[in-house]
C-alpha positions in Angstrom: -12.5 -18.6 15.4 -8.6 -17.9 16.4 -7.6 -18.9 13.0 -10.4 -16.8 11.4 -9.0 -13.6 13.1 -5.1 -14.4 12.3 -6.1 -14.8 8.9 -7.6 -11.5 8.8 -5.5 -9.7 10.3 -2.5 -11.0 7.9 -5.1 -10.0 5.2 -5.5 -6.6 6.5 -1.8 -6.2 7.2 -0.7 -7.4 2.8 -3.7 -4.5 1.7 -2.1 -1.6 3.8 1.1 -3.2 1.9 -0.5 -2.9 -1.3 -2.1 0.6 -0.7 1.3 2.2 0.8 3.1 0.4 -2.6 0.9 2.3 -4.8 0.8 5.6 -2.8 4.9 5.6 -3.0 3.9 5.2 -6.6 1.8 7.7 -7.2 3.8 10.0 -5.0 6.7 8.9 -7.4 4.9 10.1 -10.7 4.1 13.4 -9.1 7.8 14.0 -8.2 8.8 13.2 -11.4 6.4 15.2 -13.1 7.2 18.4 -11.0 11.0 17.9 -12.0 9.9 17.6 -15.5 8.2 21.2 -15.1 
């Protein structure tokens, strides 16, 4: 059951990874975009 809740907890932690990679991303684009303009 320990092992269970460590691995999902590692999971959780890589997706909040993922999702604040592809925020900076899209926050990226915008930036860009507004300098284009």
């Amino acid at each position: 059951m320990g092992f269970a809740r460590n691995y999902g907890r590692q999971n959780h932690q890589s997706d909040f990874r993922r999702h604040q990679e592809v925020f900076f991303a899209f926050l990226s684009k915008i930036t860009l975009k507004s300098h284009e303009l």
